[in-house]
C-alpha positions as a printed Julia matrix, in Angstrom:
90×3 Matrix{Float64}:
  13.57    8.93  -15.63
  13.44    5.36  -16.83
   9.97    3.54  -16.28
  10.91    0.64  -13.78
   7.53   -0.22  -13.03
   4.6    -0.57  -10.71
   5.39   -0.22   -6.92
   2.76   -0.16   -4.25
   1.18    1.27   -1.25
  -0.64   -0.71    0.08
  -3.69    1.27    2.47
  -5.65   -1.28    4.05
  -5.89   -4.92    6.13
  -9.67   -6.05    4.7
 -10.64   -9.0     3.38
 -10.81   -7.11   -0.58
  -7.33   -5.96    0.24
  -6.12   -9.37    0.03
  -8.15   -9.95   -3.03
  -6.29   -7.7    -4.41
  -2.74   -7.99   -3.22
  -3.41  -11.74   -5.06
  -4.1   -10.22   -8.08
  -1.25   -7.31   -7.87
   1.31  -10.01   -6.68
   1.01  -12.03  -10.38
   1.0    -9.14  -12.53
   4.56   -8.02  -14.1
   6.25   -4.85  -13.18
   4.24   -4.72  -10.02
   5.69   -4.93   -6.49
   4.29   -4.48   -3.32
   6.3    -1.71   -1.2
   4.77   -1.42    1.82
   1.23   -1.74    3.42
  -0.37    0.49    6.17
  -3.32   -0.11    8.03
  -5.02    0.87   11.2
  -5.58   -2.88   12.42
  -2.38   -3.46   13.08
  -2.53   -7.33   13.87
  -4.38   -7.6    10.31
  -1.87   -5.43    8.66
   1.41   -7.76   10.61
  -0.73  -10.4     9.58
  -1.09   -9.57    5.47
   2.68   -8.02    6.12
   3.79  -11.55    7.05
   1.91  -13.57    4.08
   2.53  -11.4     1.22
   6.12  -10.41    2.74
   5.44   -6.98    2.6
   7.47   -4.31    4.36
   5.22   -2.14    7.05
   4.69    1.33    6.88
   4.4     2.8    10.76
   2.69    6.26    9.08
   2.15    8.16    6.38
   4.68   10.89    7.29
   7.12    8.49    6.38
  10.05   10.11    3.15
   9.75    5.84    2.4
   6.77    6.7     0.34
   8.07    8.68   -2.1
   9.8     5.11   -3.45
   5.82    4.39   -4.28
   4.02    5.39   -7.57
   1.08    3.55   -6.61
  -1.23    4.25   -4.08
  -3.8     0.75   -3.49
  -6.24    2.47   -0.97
  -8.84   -0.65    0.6
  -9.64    1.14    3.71
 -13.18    1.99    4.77
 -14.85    4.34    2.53
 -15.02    7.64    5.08
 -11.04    7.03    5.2
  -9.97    7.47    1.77
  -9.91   11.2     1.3
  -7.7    11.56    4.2
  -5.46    9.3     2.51
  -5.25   10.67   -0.52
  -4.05   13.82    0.63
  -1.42   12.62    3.16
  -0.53   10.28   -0.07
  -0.59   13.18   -2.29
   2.61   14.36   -0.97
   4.72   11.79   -1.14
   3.59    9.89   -4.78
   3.78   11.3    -7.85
C-alpha cells in the first residue's frame, strides 16, 4: 500500500486543540479528516473554521480512512479513546 500521507482524527474542542490543528493544517502530507468532541458547539465551531468534516461517534467504519489519531481531550478521557480508536486505525 502506497504511503499517501498523514490523515487525522481529530479528538477534542480545547483551546490546545486548536493550537494544534494550526500547526497540523501547514505541515505537508497532513489532512485533517474529521474531529470529534463531546462539546459539540466547540467541536461545530472548530468543524466550521478549520473545515473539518464531523465525526457523530467513534463507532463510525469512517475512521478506518484515519492513520492518525490527534487525541486533546481531558486527560481521564484518553484511554477510552484509544481503545475505541484502536479498532478502527492502524
Amino acid at each position: 500500500m502506497k504511503f499517501t500521507g498523514y490523515s487525522f482524527i481529530v479528538c477534542g474542542s480545547s483551546k490546545i486543540t486548536e493550537l494544534h490543528l494550526k500547526t497540523i493544517i501547514k505541515i505537508k502530507n497532513c489532512t485533517l479528516k474529521y474531529i470529534y468532541a463531546e462539546d459539540k458547539i466547540r467541536r461545530d465551531y472548530l468543524s466550521k473554521k478549520y473545515k473539518i468534516p464531523i465525526c457523530e461517534n467513534l463507532k463510525d467504519p469512517i475512521l478506518k480512512e484515519c492513520n492518525v489519531a490527534l487525541i486533546t481531550s481531558k486527560t481521564s478521557k484518553h484511554f477510552n479513546l484509544i481503545i475505541s480508536l484502536s479498532k478502527y486505525i492502524n
